[in-house]
ZALOVO-82976 format. One record per residue (C-alpha): residue number from 1; residue in three letters; x, y, z. Coordinates in Angstrom, 2 decimals, padded with zeros to 5 digits. Each point is the difference from the previous one (the first is absolute). Example, Ala and Ser with C-alpha at 12.3 -4.5 7.8 and 13.67 -1.06 7.14 Angstrom:
BEGIN
 guba semar       u       v       w
    1   ALA  012.30 -004.50  007.80
    2   SER  001.37  003.44 -000.66
END
This chain:
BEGIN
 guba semar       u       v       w
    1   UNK  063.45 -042.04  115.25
    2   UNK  001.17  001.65  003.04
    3   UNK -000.07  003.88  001.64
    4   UNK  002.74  001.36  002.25
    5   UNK  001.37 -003.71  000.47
    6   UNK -003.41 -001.65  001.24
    7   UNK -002.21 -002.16 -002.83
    8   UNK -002.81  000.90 -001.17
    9   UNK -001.92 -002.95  000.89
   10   UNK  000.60  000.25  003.83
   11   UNK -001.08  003.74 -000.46
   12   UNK -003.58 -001.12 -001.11
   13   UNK  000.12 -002.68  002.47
   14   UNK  000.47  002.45  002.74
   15   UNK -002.47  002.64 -001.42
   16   UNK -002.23 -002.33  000.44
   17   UNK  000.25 -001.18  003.23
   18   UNK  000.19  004.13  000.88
   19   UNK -003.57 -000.10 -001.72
   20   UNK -002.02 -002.47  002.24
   21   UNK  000.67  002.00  002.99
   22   UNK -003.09  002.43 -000.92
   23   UNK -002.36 -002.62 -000.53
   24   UNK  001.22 -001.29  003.32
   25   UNK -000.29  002.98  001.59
   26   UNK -003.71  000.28 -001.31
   27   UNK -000.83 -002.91  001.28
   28   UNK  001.49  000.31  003.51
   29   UNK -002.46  003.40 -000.16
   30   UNK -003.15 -001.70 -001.06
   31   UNK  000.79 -003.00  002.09
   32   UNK  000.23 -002.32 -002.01
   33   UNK  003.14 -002.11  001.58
   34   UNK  000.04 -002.97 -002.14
   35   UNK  000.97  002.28 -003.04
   36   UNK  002.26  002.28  001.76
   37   UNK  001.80 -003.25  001.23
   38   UNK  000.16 -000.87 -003.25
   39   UNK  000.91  003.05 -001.91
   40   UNK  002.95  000.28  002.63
   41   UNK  000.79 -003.22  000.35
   42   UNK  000.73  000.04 -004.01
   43   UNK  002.03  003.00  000.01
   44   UNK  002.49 -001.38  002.23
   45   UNK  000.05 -002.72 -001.66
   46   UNK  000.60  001.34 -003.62
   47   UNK  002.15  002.71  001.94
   48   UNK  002.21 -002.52  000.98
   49   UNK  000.19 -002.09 -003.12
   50   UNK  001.03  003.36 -001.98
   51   UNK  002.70  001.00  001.94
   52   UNK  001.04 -003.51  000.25
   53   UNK  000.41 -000.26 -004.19
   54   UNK  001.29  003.91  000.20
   55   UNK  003.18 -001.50  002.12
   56   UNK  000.67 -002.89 -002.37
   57   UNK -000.63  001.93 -003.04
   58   UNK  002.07  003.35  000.95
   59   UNK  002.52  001.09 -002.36
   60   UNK -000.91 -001.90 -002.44
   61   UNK  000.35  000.83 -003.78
   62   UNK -002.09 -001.44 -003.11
   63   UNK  002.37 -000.29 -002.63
   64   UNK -003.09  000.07 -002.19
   65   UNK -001.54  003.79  001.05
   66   UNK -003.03 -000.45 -002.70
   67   UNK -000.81 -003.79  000.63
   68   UNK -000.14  001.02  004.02
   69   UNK -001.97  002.82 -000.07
   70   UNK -002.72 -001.44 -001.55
   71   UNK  000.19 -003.30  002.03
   72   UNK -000.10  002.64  002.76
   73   UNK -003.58  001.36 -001.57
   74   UNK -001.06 -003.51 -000.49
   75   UNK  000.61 -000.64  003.74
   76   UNK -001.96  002.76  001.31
   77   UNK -003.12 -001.12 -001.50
   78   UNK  000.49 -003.90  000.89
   79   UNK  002.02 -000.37  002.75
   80   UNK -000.55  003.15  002.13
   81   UNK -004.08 -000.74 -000.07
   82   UNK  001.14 -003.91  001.08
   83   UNK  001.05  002.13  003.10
   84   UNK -003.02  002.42  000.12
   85   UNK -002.00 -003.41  000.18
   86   UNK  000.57 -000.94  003.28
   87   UNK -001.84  002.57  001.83
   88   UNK -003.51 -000.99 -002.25
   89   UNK  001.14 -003.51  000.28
   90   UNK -000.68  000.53  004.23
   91   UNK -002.60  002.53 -000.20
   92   UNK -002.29 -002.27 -002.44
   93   UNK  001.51 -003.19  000.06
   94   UNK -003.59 -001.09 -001.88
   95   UNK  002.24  001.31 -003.23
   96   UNK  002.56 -002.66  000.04
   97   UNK  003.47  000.79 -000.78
   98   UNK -000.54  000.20 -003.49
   99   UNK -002.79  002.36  000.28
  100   UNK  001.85  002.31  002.03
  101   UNK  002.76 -000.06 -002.40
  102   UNK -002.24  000.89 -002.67
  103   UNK -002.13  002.61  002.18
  104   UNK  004.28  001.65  000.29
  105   UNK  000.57 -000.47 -003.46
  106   UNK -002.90  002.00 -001.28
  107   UNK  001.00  002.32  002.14
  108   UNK  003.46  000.40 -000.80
  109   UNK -000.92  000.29 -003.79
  110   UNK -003.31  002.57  000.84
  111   UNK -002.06 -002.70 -001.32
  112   UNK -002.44  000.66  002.50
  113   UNK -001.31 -003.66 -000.27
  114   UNK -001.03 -002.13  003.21
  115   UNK -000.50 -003.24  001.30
  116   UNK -001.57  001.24  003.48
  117   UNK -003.51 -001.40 -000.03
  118   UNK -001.64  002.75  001.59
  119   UNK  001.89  003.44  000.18
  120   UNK -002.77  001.53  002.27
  121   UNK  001.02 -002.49  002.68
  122   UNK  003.59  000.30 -000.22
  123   UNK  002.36  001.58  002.75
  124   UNK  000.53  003.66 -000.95
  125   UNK  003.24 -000.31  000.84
  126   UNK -000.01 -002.41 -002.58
  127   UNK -001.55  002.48 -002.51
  128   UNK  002.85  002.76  000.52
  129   UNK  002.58 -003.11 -000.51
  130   UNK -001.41 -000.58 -003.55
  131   UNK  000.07  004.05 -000.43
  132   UNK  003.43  000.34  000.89
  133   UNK  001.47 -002.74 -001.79
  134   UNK -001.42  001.26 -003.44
  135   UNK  001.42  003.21  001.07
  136   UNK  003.51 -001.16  000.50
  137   UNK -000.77 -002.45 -003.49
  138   UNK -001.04  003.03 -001.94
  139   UNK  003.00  002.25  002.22
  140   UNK  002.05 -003.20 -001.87
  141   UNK -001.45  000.12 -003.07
  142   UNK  000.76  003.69 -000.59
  143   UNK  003.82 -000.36  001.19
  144   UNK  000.81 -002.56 -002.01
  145   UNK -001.89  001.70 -003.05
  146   UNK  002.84  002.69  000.63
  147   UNK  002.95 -001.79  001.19
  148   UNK -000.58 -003.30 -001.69
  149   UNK -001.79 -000.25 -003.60
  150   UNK  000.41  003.52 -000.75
  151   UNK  003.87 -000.36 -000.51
  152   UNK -000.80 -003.50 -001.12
  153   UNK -002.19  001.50 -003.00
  154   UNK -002.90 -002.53  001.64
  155   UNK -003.57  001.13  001.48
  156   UNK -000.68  001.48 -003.14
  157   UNK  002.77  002.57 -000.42
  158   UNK  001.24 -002.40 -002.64
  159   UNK -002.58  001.11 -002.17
  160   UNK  001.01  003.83  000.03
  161   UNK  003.98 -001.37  000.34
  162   UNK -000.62 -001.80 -003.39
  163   UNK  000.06  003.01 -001.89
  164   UNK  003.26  001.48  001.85
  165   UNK  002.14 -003.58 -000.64
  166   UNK -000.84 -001.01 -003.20
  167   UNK -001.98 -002.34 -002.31
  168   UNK -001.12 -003.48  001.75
  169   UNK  001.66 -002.11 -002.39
  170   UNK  002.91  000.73  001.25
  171   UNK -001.23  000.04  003.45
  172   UNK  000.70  003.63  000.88
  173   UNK -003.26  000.65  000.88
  174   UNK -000.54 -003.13  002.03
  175   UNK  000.47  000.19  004.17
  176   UNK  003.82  000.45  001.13
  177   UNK -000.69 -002.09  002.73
  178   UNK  003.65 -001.51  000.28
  179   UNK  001.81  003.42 -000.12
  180   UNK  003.24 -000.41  001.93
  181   UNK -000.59  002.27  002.97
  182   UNK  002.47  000.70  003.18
  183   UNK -001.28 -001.72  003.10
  184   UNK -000.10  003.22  001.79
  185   UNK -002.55  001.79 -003.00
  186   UNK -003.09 -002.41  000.87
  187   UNK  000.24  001.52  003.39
  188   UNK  000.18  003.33 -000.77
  189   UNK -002.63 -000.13 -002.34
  190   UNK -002.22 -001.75  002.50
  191   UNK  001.20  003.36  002.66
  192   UNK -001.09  002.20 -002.39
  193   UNK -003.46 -001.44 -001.34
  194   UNK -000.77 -000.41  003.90
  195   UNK  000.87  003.63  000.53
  196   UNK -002.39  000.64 -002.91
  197   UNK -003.00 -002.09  000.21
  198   UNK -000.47  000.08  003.66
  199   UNK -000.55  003.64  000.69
  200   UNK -002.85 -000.47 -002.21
  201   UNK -001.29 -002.89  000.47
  202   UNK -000.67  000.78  004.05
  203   UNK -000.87  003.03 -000.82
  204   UNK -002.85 -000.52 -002.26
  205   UNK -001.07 -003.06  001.74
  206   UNK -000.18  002.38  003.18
  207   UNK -001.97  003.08 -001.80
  208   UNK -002.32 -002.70 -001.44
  209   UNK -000.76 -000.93  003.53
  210   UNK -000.83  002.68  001.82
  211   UNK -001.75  001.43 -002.78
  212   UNK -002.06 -003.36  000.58
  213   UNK -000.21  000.56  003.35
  214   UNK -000.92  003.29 -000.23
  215   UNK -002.94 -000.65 -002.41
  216   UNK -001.71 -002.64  002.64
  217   UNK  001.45 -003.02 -000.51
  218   UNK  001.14 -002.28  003.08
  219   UNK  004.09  000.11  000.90
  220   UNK  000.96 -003.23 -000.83
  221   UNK -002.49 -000.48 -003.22
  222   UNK  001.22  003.68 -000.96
  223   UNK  003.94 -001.27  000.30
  224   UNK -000.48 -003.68 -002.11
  225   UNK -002.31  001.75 -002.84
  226   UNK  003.28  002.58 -000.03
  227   UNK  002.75 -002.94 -000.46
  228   UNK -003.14 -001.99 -001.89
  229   UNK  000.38  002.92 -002.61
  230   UNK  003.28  001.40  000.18
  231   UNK  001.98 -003.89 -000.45
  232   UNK -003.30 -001.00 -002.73
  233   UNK -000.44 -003.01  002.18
  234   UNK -003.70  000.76  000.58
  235   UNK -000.07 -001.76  003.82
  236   UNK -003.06  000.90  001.81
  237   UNK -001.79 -001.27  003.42
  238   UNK -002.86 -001.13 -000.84
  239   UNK  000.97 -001.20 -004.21
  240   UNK -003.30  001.79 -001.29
  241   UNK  000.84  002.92 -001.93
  242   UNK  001.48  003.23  001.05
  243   UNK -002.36  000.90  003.01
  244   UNK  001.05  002.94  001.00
  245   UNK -002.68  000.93  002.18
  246   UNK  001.32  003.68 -001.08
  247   UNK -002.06  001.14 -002.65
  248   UNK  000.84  000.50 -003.75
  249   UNK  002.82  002.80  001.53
  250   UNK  001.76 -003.03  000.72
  251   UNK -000.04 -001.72 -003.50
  252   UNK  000.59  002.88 -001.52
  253   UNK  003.35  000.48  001.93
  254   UNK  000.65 -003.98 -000.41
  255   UNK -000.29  000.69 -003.87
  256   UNK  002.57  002.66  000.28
  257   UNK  002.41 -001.74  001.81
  258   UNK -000.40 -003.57 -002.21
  259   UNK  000.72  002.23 -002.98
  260   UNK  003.87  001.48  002.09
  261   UNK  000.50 -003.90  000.72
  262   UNK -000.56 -001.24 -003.08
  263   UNK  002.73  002.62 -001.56
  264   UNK  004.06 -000.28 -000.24
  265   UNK  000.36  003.73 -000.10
  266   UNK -001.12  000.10  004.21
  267   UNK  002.72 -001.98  000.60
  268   UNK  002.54  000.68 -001.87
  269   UNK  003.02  002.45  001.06
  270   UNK  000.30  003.84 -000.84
  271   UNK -001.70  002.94  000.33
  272   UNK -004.29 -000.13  000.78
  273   UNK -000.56  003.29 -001.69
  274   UNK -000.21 -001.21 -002.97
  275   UNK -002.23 -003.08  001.25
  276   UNK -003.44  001.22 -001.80
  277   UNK  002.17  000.81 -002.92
  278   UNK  000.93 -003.38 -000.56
  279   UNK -003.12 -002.32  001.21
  280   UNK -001.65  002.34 -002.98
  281   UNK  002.43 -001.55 -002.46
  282   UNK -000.32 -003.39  000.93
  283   UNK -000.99 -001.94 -002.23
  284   UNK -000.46 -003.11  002.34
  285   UNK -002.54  002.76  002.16
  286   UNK -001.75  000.85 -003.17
  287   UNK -000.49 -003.95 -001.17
  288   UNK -001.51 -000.45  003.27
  289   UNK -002.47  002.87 -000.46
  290   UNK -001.04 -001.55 -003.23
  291   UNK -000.42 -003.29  001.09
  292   UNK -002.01  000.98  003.56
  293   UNK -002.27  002.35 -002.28
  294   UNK -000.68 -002.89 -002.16
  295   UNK -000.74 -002.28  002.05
  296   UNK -001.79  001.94  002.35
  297   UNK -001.85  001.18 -003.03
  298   UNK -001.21 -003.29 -000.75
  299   UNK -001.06 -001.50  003.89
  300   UNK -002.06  003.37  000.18
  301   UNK -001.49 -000.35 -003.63
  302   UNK -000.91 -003.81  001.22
  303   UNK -000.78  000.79  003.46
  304   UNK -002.77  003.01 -001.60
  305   UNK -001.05 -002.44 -002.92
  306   UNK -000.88 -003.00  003.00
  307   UNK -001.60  003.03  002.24
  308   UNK -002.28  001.22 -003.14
  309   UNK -001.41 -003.60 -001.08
  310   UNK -001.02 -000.65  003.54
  311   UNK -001.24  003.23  000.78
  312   UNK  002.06  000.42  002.95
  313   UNK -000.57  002.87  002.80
  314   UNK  002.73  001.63  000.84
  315   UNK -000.20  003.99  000.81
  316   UNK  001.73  002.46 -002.00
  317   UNK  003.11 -000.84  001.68
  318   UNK  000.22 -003.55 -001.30
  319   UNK  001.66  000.41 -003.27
  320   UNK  002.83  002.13  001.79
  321   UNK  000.84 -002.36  002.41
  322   UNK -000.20 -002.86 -002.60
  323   UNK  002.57  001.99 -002.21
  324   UNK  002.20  001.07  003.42
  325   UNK  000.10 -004.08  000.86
  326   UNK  001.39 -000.67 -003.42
  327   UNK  002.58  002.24 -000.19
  328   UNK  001.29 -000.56  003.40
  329   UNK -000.40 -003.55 -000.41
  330   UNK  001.61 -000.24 -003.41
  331   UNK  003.01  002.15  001.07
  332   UNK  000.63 -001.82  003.21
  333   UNK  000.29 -003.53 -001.76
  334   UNK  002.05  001.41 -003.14
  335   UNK  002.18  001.27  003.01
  336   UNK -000.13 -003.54  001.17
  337   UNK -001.06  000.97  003.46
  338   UNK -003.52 -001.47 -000.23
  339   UNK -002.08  001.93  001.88
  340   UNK -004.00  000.12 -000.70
  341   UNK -001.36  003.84  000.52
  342   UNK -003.22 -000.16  002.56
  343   UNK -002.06  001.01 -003.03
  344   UNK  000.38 -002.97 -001.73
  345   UNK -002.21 -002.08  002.03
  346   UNK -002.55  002.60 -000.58
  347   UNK  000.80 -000.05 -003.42
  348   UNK -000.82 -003.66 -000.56
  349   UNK -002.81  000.81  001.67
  350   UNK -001.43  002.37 -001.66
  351   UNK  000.39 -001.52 -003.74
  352   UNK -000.35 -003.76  001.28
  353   UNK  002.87 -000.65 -001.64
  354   UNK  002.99 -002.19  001.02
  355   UNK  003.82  001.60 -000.76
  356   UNK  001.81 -000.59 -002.26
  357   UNK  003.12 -002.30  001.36
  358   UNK  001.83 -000.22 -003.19
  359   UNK -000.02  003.43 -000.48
  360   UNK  001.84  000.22  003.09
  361   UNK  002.49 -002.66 -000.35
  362   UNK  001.13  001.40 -003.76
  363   UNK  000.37  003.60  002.12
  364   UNK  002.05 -001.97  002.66
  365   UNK  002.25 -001.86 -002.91
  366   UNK  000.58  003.42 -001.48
  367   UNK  001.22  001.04  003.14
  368   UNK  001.45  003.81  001.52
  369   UNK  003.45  001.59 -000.75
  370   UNK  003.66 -001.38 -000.12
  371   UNK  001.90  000.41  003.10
  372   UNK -003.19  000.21  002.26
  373   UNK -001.55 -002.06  002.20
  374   UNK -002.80 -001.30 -002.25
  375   UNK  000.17 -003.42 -001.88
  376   UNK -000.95 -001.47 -002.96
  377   UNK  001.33  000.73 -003.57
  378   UNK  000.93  003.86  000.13
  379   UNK -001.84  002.65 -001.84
  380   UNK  003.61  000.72 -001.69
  381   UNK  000.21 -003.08 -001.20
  382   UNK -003.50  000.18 -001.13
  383   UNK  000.32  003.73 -001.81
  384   UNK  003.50 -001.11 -001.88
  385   UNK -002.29 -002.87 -001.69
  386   UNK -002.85  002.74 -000.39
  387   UNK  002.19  002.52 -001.48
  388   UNK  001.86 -002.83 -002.19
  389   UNK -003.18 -001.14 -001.68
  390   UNK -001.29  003.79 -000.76
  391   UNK  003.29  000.01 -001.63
  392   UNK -001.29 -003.54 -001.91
  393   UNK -003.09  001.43 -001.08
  394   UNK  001.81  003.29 -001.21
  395   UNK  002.31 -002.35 -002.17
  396   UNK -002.89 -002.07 -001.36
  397   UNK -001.73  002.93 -001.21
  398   UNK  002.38  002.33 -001.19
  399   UNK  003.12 -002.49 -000.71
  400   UNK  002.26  003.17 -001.09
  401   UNK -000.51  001.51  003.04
  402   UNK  003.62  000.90  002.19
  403   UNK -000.07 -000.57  003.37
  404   UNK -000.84  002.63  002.25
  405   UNK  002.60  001.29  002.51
  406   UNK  000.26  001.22  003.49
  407   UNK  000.59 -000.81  003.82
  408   UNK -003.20 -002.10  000.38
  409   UNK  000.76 -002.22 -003.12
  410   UNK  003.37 -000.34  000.87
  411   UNK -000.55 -001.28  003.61
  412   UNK -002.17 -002.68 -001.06
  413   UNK  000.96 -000.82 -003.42
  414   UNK  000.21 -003.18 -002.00
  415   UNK  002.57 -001.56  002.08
  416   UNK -002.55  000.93  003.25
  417   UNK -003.11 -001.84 -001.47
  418   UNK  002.19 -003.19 -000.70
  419   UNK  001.37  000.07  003.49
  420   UNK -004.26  000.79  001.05
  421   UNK -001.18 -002.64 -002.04
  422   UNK  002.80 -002.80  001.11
  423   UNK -001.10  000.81  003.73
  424   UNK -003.58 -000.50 -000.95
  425   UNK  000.53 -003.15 -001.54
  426   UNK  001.85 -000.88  003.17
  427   UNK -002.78  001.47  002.19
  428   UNK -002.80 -001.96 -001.53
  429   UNK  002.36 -003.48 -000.40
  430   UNK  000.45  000.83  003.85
  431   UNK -003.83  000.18  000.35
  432   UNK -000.94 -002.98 -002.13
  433   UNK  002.49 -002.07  002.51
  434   UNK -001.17  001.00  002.92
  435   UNK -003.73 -000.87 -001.35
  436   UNK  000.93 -003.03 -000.28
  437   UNK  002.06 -001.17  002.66
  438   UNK -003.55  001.21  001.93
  439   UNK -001.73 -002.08 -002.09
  440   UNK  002.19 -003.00  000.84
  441   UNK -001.18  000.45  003.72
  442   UNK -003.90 -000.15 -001.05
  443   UNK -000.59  003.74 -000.22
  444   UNK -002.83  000.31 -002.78
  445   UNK  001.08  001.99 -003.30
  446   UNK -001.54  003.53  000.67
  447   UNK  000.99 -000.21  003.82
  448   UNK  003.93 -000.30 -001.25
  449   UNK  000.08  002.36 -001.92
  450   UNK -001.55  002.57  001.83
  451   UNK  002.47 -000.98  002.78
  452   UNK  003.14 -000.38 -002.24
  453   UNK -001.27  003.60 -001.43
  454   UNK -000.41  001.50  003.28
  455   UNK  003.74 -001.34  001.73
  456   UNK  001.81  000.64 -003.18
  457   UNK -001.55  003.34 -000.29
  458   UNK  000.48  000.83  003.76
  459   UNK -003.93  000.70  000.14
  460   UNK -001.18 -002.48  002.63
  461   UNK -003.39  001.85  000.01
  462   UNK -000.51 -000.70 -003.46
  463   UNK -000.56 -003.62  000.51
  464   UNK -003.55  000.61  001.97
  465   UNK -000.87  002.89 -002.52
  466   UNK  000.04 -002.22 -003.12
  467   UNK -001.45 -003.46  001.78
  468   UNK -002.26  001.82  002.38
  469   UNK -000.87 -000.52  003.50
  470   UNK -000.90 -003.66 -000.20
  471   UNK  003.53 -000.88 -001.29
  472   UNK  002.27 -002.02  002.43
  473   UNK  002.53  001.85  001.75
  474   UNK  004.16 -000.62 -000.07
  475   UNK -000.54 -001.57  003.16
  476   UNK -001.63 -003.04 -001.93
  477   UNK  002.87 -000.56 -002.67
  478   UNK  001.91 -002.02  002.46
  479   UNK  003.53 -000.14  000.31
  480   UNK  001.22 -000.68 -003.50
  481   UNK -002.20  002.45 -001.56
  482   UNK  000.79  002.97  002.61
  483   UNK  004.26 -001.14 -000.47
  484   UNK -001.10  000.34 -003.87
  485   UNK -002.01  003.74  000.57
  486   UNK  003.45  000.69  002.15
  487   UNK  002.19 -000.58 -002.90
  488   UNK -002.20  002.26 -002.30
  489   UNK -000.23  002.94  002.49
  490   UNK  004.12 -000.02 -000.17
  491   UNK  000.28 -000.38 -003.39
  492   UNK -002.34  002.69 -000.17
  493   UNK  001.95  002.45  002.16
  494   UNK  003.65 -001.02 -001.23
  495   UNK -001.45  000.23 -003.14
  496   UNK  001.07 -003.14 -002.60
  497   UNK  002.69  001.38 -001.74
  498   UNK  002.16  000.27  002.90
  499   UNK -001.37 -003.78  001.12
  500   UNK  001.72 -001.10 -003.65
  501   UNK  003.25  001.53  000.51
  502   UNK  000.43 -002.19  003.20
  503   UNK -000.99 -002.93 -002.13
  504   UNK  002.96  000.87 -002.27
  505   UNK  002.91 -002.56  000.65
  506   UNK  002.47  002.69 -001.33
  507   UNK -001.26  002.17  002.64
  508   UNK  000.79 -001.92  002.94
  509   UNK  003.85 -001.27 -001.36
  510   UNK  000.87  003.51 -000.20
END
């Protein structure tokens, strides 16, 4: 895949190189040599090596358009953070090089997992390095979403496609991933989704910020909680909740935000007066209201229960803040950003009651919108199979019934829930592998599959939520294991029906 000439590949090399000169910078300002050596150091290395492949690769045309793009997409979550590793590697060589690659991995996919033993005593140049790179992986995420797997009928956009092309038996609903394409189109597509998604991106990421900063919270905290929420990745300094030293103001504006990043319609082209119109008609948007108010519904209900058996003090302002922690806390992990509202610790408190870690991995699985930053399964995905089983229950009941019509049926139809379903099937074969290839290393049961939950998901928070604090940390999987978590936090992000296509032989003799 190439733009104006120059691949793609070298591009992302050299964006990335461009992006350890801040945390470089930072470092030179705090004094902190040994990092800004090695934040610099890396750039011009990576600098160097991305020009280098730009020369040998310039003017150069895939005769395959659809096989390279998404080798292209593949490549910018597994080799690019190979590159992104060095600097880590030199700043906390007590990682290893596998550990580094996996701390550049997560981020890259806005996991938000880490392998640094102790965040609190980590460089903070080190901390906006992690920020930055889930940034530019969620930046990544969102182009391709629009350049790549939207044309591609992949992301799921194959589930509202289905009903445009055709019954699945004859595979007119299925993804079009080997559409014949002119070399030039993959290019302009990828102009025009930058031109698109960029604007907004920055500029949310920016209001989010100062809005932050102007609420009390620290420059550099206030600028990673912004990327932390904007890309979903949930990366944080200190890895123990959302901390904003701010205030509820600050949640409150965190919860608006999560709930623009979680959503296609921010991103996508056209007009933004009609914006509110459309997030009201959303029926991924109104899934995800049911599903926080449910299960914020029960942790409260639980949380009061615990608090009324033991008698618990609490003020007149307990209960609130015990229902404020669930909600925030429900919607940031369906959102698969991960972070923990302050209130939640007070919560526990409170009630004496631990929280409920499955809870939040099934919220993670179920995961935020199609063509947005957020992982997991996609609420689309998971409304087509709601929608198809009402339409089930309606048939069981009343088997004369005809079949209602209208834009929301049609979008995600019949054809939609078998394309929903198939991924699932594939998302939770995915899972089951993953569990046990961490198994294989010596990882016990519930520990893997939190952790294969968590990378496939792109929830990295999630893992410590559902085993607690005692659990062992990424750090102590070893190499295997964290190459295995890798793996699952791409197949995650790429998503697995695009992974299949490349494991088509057809696809790769055309």
């Amino acid at each position: 895949m190439t733009w104006r000439g120059l691949p793609v590949m070298a591009l992302a090399l050299l964006a990335v190189a461009a992006l350890m000169l801040p945390p470089a910078v930072l470092a030179l300002i705090e004094r902190d040599l040994h990092s800004a050596r090695a934040f610099s150091q890396s750039a011009g290395v990576v600098g160097m090596i991305s020009v280098a492949f730009a020369l040998a690769r310039r003017g150069h045309r895939s005769r395959t358009p659809a096989r390279s793009e998404i080798v292209t997409v593949l490549f910018m979550f597994t080799v690019a953070p190979l590159a992104a590793a060095l600097p880590v590697l030199l700043t906390a060589p007590q990682l290893g090089a596998f550990g580094a690659y996996f701390e550049m991995v997560s981020s890259f996919t806005t996991t938000g997992a880490t392998a640094l033993p102790s965040l609190e005593a980590a460089p903070r140049a080190l901390h906006l390095w992690r920020a930055m790179t889930a940034w530019f992986g969620g930046f990544a995420a969102l182009t391709a979403a629009v350049a790549v797997f939207a044309p591609r009928n992949l992301g799921g956009y194959e589930v509202q496609a289905a009903e445009r092309r055709g019954p699945v038996g004859r595979l007119g609903g299925g993804p079009s991933w080997s559409r014949s394409d002119s070399p030039d189109e993959g290019g302009a597509r990828l102009a025009r989704a930058v031109s698109v998604v960029a604007p907004v991106y920055a500029g949310l990421t920016l209001a989010l910020a100062l809005i932050f900063a102007a609420l009390g919270m620290p420059g550099l905290r206030a600028a990673i909680h912004a990327i932390g929420i904007m890309s979903t990745s949930g990366v944080s300094m200190d890895g123990g909740g959302f901390r904003s030293g701010a205030g509820a103001g600050a949640e409150v504006v965190a919860l608006a935000f999560l709930t623009l990043a979680a959503s296609r319609h921010v991103f996508a082209a056209g007009s933004r007066r009609g914006l509110a119109r459309r997030l009201r008609r959303d029926p991924e948007l109104e899934l995800a209201l049911i599903a926080v108010a449910v299960a914020a519904g029960w942790i409260f209900i639980r949380h009061w229960l615990h608090a009324a058996d033991a008698a618990a003090p609490g003020g007149d302002g307990a209960w609130v803040r015990a229902a404020w922690g669930a909600v925030f806390t429900a919607a940031s992990f369906l959102s698969t950003t991960g972070y923990v509202s302050d209130s939640w610790t007070a919560t526990e408190t409170w009630s004496g009651s631990s929280g409920a870690g499955l809870l939040f991995l099934a919220l993670a699985t179920m995961g935020g919108g199609v063509a947005s930053t957020a992982g997991g399964v996609k609420l689309l995905r998971a409304y087509a199979l709601y929608q198809h089983g009402m339409r089930e229950l309606d048939t069981l009941s009343k088997p004369s019934l005809v079949a209602r019509k209208g834009a929301g049926v049609r979008r995600v139809g019949f054809a939609g829930a078998v394309l929903a379903w198939l991924f699932v099937m594939l998302y939770a074969l995915g899972v089951c592998t993953v569990v046990l290839g961490l198994s294989v290393t010596g990882a016990p049961l519930d520990q893997a599959f939190a952790a294969a939950i968590a990378a496939i998901a792109n929830t990295g928070p999630a893992y410590a939520m559902a085993l607690g604090a005692g659990a062992a940390g990424f750090s102590d999987y070893g190499a295997a294991g964290q190459l295995i978590l890798c793996f699952a936090m791409v197949l995650g992000r790429v998503e697995i029906l695009a992974v299949v296509a490349l494991t088509n032989p057809d696809y790769w003799r055309r």
